[in-house]
LUMKOL-856703 format. One line per field, with one value per atom (N, C-alpha, C, CB): x, y, z; residue in three letters. Coordinates in steps of 0.1 Angstrom, whole numbers. Glycine has a CB too. Layout:
% LUMKOL-856703
px: (X:...)
py: (Y:...)
pz: (Z:...)
aa: (ALA:...)
END
This chain:
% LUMKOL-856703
px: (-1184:-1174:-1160:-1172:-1158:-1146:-1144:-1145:-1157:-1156:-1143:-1163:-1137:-1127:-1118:-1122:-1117:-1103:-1107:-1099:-1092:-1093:-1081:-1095:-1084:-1078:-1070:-1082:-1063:-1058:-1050:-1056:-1047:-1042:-1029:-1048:-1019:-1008:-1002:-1004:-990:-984:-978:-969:-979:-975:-959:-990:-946:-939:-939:-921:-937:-942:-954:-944:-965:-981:-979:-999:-988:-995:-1003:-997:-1012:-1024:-1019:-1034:-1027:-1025:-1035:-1026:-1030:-1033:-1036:-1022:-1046:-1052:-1042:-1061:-1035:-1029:-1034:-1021:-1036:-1042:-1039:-1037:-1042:-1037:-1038:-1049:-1032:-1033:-1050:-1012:-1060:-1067:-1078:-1073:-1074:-1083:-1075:-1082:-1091:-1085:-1081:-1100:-1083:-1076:-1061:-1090:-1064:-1052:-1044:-1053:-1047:-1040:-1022:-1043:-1016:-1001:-997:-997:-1005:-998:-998:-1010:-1011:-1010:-1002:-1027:-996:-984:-972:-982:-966:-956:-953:-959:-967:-964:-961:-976:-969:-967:-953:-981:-946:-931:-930:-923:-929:-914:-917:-910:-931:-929:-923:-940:-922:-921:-902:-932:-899:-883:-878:-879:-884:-879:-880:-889:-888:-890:-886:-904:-882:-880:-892:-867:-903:-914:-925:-922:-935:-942:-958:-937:-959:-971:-979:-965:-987:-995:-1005:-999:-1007:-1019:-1020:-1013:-1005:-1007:-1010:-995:-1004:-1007:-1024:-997:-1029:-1041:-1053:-1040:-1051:-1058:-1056:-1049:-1043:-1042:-1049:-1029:-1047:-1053:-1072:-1046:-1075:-1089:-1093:-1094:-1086:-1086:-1087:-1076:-1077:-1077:-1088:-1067:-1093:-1102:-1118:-1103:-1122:-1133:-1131:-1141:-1124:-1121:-1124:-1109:-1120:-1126:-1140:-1116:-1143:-1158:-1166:-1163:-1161:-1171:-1168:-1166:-1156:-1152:-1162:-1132:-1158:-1167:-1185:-1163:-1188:-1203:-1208:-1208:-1197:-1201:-1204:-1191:-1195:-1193:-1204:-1178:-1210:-1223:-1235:-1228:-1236:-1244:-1245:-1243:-1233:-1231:-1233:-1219:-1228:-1230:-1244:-1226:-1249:-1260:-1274:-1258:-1272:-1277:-1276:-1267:-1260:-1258:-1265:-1243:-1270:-1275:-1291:-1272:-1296:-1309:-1310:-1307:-1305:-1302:-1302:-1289:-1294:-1291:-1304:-1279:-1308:-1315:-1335:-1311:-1332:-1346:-1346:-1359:-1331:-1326:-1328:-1314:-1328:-1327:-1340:-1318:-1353:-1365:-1367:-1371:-1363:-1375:-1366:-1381:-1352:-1346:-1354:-1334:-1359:-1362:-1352:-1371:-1343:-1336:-1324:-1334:-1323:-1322:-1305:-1323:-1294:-1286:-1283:-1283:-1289:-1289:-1295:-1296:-1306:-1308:-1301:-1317:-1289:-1280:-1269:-1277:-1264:-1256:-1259:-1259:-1271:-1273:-1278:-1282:-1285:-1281:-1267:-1277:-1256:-1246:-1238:-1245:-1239:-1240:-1244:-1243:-1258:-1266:-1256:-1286:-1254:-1246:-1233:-1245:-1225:-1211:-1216:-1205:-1224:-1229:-1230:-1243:-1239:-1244:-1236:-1260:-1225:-1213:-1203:-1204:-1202:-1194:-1201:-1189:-1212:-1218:-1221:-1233:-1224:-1225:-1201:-1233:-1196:-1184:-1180:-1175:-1181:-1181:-1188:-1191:-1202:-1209:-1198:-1224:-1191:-1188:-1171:-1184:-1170:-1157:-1161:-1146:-1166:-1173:-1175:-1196:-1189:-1191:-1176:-1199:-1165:-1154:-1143:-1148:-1143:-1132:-1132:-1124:-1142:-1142:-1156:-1145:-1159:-1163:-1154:-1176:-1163:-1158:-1155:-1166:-1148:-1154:-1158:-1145:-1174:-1178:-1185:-1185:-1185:-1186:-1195:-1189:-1210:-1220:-1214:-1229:-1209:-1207:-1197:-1196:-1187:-1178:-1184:-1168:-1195:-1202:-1206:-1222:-1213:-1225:-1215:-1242:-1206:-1194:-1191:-1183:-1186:-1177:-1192:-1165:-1203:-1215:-1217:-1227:-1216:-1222:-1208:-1228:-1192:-1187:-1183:-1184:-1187:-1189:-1201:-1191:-1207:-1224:-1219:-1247:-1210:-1202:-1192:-1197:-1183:-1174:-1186:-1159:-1193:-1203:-1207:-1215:-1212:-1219:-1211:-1222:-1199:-1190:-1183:-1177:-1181:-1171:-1184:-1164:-1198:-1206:-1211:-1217:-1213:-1215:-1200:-1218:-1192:-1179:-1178:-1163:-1183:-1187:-1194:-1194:-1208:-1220:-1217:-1230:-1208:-1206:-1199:-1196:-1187:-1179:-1184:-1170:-1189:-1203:-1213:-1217:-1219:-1230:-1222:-1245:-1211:-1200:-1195:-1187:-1193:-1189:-1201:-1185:-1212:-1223:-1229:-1235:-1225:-1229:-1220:-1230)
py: (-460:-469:-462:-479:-451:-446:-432:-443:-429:-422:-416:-427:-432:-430:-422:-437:-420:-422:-403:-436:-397:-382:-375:-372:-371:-364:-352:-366:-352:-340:-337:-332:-325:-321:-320:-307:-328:-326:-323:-335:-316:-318:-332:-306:-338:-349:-346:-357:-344:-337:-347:-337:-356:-366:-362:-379:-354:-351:-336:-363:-329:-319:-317:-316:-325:-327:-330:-339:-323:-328:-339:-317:-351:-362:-360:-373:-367:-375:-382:-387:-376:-384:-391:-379:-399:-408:-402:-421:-396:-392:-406:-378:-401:-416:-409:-422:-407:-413:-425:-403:-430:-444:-448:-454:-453:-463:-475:-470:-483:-498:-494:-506:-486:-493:-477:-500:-467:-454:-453:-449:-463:-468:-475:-475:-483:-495:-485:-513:-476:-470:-458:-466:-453:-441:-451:-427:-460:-468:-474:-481:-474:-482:-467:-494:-455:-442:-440:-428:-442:-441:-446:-446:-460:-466:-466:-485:-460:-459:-449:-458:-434:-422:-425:-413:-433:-436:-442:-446:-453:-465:-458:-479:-445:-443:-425:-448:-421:-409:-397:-407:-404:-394:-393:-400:-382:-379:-380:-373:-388:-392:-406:-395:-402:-410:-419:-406:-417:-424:-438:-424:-445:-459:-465:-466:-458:-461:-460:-452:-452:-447:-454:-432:-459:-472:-485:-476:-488:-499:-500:-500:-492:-490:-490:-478:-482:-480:-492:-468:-503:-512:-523:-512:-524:-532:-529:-530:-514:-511:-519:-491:-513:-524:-535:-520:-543:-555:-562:-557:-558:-562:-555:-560:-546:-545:-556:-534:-557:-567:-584:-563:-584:-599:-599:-603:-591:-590:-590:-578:-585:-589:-596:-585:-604:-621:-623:-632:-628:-636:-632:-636:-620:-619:-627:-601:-626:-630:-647:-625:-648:-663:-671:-665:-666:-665:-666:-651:-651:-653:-664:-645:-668:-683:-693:-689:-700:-710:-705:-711:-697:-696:-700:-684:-694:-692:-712:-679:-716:-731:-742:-732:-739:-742:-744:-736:-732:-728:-738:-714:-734:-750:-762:-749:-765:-775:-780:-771:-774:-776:-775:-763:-770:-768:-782:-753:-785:-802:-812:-803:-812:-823:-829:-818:-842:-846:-850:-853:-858:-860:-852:-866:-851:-839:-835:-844:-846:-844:-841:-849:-842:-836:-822:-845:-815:-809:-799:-811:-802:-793:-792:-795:-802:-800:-788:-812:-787:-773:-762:-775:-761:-749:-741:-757:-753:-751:-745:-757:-751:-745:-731:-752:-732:-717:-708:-717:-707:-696:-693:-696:-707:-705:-693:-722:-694:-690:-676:-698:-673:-659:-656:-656:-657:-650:-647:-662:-656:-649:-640:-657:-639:-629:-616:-635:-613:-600:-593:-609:-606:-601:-592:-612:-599:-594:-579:-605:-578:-566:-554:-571:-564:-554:-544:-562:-559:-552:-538:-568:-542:-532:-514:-542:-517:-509:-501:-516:-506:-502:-494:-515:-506:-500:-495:-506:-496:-495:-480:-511:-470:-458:-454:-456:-436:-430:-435:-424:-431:-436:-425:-444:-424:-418:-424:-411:-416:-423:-434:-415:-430:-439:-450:-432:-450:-462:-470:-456:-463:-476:-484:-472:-473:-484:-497:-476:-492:-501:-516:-492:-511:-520:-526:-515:-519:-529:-541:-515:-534:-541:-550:-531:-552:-563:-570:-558:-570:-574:-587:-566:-584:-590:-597:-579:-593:-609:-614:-604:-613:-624:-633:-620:-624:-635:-646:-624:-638:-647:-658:-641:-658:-666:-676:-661:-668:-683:-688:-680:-684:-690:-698:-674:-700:-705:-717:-693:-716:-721:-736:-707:-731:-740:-747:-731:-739:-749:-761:-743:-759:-766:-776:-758:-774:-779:-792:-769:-789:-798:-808:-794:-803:-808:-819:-786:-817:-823:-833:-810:-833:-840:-852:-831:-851:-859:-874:-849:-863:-869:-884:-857:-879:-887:-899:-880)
pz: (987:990:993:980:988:985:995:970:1001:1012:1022:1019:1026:1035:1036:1036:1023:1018:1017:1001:1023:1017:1008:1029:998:992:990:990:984:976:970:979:963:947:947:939:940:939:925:944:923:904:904:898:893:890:878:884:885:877:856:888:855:845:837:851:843:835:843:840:833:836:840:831:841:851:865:846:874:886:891:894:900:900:916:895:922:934:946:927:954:962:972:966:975:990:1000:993:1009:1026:1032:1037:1048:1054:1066:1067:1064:1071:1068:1075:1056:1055:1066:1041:1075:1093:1086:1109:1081:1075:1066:1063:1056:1050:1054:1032:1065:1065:1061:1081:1074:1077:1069:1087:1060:1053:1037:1054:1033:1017:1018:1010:1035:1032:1032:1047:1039:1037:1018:1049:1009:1000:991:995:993:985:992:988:1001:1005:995:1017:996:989:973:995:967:951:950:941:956:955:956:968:967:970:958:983:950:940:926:942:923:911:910:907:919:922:918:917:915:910:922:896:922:927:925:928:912:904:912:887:920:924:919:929:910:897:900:879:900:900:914:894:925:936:942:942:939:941:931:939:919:910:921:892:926:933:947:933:953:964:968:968:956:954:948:945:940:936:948:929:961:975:978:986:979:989:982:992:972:967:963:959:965:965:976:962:988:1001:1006:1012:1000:1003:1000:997:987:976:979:956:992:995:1009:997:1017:1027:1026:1032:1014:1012:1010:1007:999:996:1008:990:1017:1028:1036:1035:1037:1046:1038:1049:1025:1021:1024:1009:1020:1022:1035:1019:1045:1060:1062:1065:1061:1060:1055:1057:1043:1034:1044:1020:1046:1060:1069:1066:1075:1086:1088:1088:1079:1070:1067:1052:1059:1059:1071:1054:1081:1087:1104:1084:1104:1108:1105:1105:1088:1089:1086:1082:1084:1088:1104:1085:1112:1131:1132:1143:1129:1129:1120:1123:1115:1109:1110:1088:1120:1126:1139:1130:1142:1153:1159:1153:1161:1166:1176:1158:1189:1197:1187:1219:1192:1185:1173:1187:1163:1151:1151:1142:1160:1159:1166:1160:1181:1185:1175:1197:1171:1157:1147:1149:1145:1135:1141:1123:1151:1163:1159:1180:1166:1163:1154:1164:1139:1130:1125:1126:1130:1127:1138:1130:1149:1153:1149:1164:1148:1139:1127:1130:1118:1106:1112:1100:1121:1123:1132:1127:1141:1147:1133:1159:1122:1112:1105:1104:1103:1094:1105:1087:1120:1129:1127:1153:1126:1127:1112:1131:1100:1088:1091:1078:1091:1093:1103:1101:1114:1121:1111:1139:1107:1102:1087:1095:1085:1071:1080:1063:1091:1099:1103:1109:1109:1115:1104:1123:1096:1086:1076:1082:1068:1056:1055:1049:1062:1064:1073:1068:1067:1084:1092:1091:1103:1118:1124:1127:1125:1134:1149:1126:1158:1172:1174:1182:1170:1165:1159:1155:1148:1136:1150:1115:1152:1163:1170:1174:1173:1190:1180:1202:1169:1167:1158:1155:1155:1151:1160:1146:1172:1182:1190:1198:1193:1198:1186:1201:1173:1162:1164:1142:1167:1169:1180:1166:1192:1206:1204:1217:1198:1197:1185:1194:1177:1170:1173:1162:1180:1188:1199:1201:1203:1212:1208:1214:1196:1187:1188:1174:1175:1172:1186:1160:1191:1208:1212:1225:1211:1219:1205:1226:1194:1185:1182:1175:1186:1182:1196:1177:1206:1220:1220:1229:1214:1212:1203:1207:1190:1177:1187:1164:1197:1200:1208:1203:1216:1228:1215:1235:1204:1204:1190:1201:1190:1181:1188:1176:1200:1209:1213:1222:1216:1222:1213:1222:1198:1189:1189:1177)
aa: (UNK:UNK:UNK:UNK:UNK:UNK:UNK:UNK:UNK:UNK:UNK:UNK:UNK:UNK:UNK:UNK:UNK:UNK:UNK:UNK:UNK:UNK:UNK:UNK:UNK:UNK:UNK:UNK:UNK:UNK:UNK:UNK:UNK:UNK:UNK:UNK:UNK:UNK:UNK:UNK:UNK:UNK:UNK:UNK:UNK:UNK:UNK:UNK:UNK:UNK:UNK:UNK:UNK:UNK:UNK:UNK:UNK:UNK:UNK:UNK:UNK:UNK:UNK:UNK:UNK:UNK:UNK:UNK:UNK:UNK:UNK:UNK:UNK:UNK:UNK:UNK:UNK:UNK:UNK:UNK:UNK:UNK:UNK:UNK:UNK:UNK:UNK:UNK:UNK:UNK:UNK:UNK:UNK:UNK:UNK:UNK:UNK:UNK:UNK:UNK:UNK:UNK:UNK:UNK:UNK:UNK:UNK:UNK:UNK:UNK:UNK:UNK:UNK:UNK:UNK:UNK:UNK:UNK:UNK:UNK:UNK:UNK:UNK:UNK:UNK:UNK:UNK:UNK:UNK:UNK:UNK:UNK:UNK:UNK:UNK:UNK:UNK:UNK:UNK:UNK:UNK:UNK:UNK:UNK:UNK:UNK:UNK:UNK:UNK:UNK:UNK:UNK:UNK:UNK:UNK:UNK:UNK:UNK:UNK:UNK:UNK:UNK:UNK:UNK:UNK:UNK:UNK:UNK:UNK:UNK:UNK:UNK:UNK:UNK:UNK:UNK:UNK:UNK:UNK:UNK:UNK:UNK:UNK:UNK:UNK:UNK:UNK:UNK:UNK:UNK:UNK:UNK:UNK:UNK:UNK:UNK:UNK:UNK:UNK:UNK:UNK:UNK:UNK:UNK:UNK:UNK:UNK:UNK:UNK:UNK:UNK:UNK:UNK:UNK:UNK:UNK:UNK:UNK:UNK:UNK:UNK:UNK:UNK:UNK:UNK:UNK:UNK:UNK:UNK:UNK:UNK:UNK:UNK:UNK:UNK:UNK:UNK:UNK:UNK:UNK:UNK:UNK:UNK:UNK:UNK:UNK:UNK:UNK:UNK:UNK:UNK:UNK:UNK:UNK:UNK:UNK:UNK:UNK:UNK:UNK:UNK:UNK:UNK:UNK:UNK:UNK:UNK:UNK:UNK:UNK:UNK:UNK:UNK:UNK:UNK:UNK:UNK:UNK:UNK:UNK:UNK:UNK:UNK:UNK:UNK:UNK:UNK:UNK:UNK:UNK:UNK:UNK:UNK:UNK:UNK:UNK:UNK:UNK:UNK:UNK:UNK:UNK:UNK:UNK:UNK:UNK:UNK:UNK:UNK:UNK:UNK:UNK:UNK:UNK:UNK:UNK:UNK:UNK:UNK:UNK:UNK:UNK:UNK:UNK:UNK:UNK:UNK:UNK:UNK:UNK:UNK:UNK:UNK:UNK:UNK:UNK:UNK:UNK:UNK:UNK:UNK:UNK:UNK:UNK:UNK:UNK:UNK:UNK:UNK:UNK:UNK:UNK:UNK:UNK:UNK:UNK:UNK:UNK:UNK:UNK:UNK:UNK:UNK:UNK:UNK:UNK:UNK:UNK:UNK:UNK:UNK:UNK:UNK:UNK:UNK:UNK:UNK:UNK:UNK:UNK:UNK:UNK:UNK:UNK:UNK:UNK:UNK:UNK:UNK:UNK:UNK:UNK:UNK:UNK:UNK:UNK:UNK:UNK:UNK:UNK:UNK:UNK:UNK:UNK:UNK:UNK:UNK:UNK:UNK:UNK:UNK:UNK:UNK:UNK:UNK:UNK:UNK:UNK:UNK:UNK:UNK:UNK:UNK:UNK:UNK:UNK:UNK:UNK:UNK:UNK:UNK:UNK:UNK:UNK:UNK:UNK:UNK:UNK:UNK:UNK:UNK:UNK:UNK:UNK:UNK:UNK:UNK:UNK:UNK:UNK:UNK:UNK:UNK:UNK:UNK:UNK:UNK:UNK:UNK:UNK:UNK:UNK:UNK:UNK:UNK:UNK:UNK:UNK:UNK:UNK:UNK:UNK:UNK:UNK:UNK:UNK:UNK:UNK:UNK:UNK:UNK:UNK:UNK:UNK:UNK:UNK:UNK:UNK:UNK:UNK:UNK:UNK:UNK:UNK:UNK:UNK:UNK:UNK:UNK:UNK:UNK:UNK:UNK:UNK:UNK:UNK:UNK:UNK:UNK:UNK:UNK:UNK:UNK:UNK:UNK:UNK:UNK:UNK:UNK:UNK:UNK:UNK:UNK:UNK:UNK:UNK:UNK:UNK:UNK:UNK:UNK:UNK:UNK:UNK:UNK:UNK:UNK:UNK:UNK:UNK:UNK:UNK:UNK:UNK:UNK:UNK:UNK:UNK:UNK:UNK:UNK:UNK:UNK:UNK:UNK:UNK:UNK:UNK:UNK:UNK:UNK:UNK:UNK:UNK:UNK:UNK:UNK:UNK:UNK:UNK:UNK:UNK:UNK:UNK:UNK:UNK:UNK:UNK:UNK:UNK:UNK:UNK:UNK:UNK:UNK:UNK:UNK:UNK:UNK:UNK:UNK:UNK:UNK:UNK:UNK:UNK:UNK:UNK:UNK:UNK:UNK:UNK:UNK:UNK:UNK:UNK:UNK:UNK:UNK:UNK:UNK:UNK:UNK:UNK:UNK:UNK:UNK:UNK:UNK:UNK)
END
């Protein structure tokens, strides 16, 4: 999980031990965790990274572990939803959860993409296959919220 993120050794003038500073190539939080290591480093005049770097490794699997729910979950609605539309007879009730089931699985290919994009490396491979799970998500849901409105009306 913690891959992204690269390191290295600095003195911490406060400890003796030398402490872990964050660089900025994490792609998600790169600009935003050097702007926050600015302004502790400006507000406390120290150079001890410790708390910054618990916090940040703290954001970072925090949204891994939010983003996975939500595939899982995604994923379930979809799965649900899906034999739900298989033992509906009724045509309209059954484009209704069509519907649903792509809303469901455009948010769960986009989730995936975002994990894929930001939260590793980025290597050239990993982007494509991010930005490609990304685009048949927007697909999904832009065609899924089409259908939803289409077969909402009809009723």
């Amino acid at each position: 999980m913690i891959r992204s993120l690269s390191t290295r050794r600095v003195a911490c003038p406060d400890l003796s031990m030398p402490v872990l500073r964050v660089a900025s190539t994490c792609r998600l939080f790169g600009s935003a965790a050097t702007a926050f290591v600015v302004q502790f480093q400006k507000r406390t005049g120290r150079n001890c990274m410790r708390p910054v770097l618990k916090e940040l490794l703290f954001l970072i699997n925090f949204l891994t572990y939010l983003l996975a729910a939500l595939i899982v979950l995604s994923s379930i609605s979809s799965a649900v939803f899906s034999i739900r539309y298989r033992r509906a007879t009724d045509a309209r009730l059954r484009g209704l959860f069509a519907a649903r089931m792509n809303i469901s699985m455009g948010l769960m290919l986009i989730f995936i993409a975002l994990i894929q994009m930001f939260l590793f490396s980025g290597s050239t491979m990993r982007v494509i296959v991010g930005a490609v799970f990304l685009l048949l998500g927007l697909f999904n849901l832009f065609s899924g919220i089409r259908n939803h409105a289409f077969f909402k009306q009809r009723g």
